[in-house]
N, C-alpha and C positions, 0 to 999 in steps of 0.2 A: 771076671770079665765085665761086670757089670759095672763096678769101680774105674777099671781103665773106660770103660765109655763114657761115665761122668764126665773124666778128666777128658776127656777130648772134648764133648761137649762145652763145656766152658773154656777150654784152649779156644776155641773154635771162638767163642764172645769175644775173646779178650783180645782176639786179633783186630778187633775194632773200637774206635774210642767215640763215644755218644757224642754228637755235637749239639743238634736241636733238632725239636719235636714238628716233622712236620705235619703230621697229622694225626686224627684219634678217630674212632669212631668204638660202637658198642662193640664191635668185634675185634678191631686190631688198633695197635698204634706203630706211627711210623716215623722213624726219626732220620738225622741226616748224619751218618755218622761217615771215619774216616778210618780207611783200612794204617795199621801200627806201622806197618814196615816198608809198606808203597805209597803210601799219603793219597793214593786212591779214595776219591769222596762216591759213597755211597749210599741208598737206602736201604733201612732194614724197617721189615716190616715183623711185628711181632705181635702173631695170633695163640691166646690161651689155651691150651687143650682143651682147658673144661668146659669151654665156651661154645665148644662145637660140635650142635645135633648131628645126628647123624648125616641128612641132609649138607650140609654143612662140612661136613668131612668129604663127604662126593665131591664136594665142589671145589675144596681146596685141590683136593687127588687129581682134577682135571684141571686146575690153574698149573699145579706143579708138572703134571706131566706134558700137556701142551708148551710151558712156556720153556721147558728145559728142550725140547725136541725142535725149537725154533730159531731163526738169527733174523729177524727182518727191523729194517729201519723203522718201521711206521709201528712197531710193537715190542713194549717193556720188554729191557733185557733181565731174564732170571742168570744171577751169575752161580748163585748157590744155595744151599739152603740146609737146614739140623736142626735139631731139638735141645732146646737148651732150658732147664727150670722148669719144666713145663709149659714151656710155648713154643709154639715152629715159629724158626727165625727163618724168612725169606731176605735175599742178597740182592738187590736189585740194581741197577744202574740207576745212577741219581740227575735227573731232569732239573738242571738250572734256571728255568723259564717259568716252574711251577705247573701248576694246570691249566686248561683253557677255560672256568668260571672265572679265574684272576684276570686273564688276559682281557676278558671280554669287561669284566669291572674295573677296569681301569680305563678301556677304550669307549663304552658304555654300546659301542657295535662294532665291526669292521666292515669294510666295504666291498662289494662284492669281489673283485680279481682275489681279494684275500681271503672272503670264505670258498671260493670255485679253488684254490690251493689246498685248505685247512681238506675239505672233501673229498681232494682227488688222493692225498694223503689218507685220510681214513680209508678211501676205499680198495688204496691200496693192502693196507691193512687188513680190511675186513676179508679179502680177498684169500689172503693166509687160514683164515678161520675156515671162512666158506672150506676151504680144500683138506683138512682136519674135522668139518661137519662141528666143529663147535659155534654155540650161541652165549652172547657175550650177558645179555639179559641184566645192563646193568650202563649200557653206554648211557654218559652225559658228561657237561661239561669239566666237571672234579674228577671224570677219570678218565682225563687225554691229557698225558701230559705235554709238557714242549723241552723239546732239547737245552734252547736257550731263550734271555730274555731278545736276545738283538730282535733285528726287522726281519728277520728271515728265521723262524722257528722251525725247527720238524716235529711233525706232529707224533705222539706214540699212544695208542692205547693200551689202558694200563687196569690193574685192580679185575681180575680174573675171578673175582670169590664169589659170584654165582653161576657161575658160567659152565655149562656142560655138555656133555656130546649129546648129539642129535643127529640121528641118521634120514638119511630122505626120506619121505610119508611115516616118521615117526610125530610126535606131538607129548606138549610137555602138557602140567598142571598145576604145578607150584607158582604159588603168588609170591614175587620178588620182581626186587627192582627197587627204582623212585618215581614216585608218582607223578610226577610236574615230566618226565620222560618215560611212562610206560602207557605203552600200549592198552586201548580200551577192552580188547581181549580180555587181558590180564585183569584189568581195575572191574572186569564183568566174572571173573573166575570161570572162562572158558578154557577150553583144552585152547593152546596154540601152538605155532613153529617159528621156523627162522623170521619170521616176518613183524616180530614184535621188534628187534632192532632196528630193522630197516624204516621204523613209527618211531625209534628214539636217536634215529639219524636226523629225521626229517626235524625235530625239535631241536636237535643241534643245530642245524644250517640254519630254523625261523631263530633262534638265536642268534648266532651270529651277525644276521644281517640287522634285527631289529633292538641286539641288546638284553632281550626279555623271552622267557619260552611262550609260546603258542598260548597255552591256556594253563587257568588257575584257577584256585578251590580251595576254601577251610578243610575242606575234608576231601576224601578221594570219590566217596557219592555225588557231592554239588563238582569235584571234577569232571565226572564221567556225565556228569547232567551238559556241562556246559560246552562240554567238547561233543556231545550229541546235536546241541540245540544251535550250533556254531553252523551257520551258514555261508561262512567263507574264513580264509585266514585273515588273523587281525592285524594286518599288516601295519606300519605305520606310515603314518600320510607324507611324514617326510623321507620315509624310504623307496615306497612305492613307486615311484616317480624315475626311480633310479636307477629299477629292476628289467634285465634283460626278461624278456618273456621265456625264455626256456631254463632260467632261477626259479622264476615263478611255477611254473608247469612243473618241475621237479621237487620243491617245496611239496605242492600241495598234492603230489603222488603219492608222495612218502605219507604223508598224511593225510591219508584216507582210511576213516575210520573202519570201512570194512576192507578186512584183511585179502580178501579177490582182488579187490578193487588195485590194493597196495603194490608199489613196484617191487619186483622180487630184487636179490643182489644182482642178479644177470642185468638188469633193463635199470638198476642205478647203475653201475659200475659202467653202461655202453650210454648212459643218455648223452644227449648231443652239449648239454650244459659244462659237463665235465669232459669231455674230448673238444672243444671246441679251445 
């Protein structure tokens, strides 16, 4: 039996033919490959077994099973997934647009109608989560992809591999994420909740608009220094000017350093910036 599962497992590869690497990191890499027999372009994402603490295994176990239990536009499609050499090959739908770090580097900002879009799309999304009680723990720009490159993108959040259920009045403790998008909670090794994404939403939108996230740091101490000592957002003088005052007000809710303070998903998803 063990034999015939080999051979499926590598059936199962060979039904796809490697095109180019889109991406790498210490845990997975992901390339753009093309299914054999439908010429179906896809990604596949390919994490090591050995590579994966325990921890780490949670987290995949709740990317796989959220994202198979899901179909919504604003979030990576899982089309399939096996084990193959020792590594789980995840099937994904492959996003032509790239991600939204590229989009923004090449535009070096977008203007607000287009990040009040990019937004209501995420929040569409997040929305999905909220109602599954998962926390994504890991949103920024490199993991939103876009459908395509034209002037009218759809937005999808993608890369699930820290991400884990959370029940109401529960609270996590694991330090993850990236630091230029997490939460002071976190960068302070507090218990927290859903409310660390809704601080790496707000960093996406100061993005957006200005090009560049909120705050920065050599290290993630002189971050948490700076993001304390920060007495307003650092807006830029030539965007400022630009900004509807209920951008602003919704910006700088999301990022408020104390987590009370922070707007929950309910009061971003209803604020008047994004229904308006």
């Amino acid at each position: 039996m063990e034999k015939i599962s080999n051979f499926l497992e590598q059936s199962r590869m060979k039904d796809y033919i490697l095109k180019t690497k889109l991406g790498e990191s210490s845990l997975s890499t992901v390339w753009k490959a093309e299914h054999r027999t439908t010429g179906e372009a896809v990604a596949l994402k390919q994490i090591p077994v050995a590579k994966l603490t325990r921890h780490l295994k949670n987290c995949l176990e709740c990317e796989i099973t959220f994202l198979s239990s899901v179909n919504h536009p604003n979030i990576i499609r899982l089309l399939n997934f096996f084990e193959c050499e020792g590594c789980i090959i995840l099937v994904m739908e492959f996003c032509a647009g790239g991600n939204l770090a590229s989009y923004i580097r090449r535009r070096g900002r977008v203007q607000e109608c287009m990040a009040k879009r990019f937004m209501q799309q995420l929040g569409a999304g997040l929305k999905v989560l909220k109602q599954n009680h998962v926390i994504h723990r890991d949103l920024k720009p490199e993991n939103i992809l876009l459908s395509c490159s034209e002037c009218n993108p759809i937005l999808k959040i993608a890369d699930f591999g820290l991400s884990r259920i959370l029940l109401p009045d529960e609270s996590a403790e694991t330090v993850c994420g990236s630091p230029l998008y997490m939460a002071p909670e976190i960068l302070q090794f507090q218990r927290y909740d859903e409310k660390v994404d809704m601080w790496s939403v707000g960093a996406i939108l100061f993005e957006l608009l200005n090009g560049y996230p909120p705050f920065h740091g050599r290290t993630s101490v002189q971050l948490l220094q700076n993001i304390k000592e920060s007495t307003s957002l650092p807006f830029s003088h030539l965007v400022l000017p630009e900004l509807h005052p209920e951008c602003m007000d919704l910006c700088s809710r999301l990022l408020s350093i104390n987590p009370d303070d922070r707007l929950s998903f309910e009061d971003f998803y209803q604020h008047n910036f994004l229904r308006t």
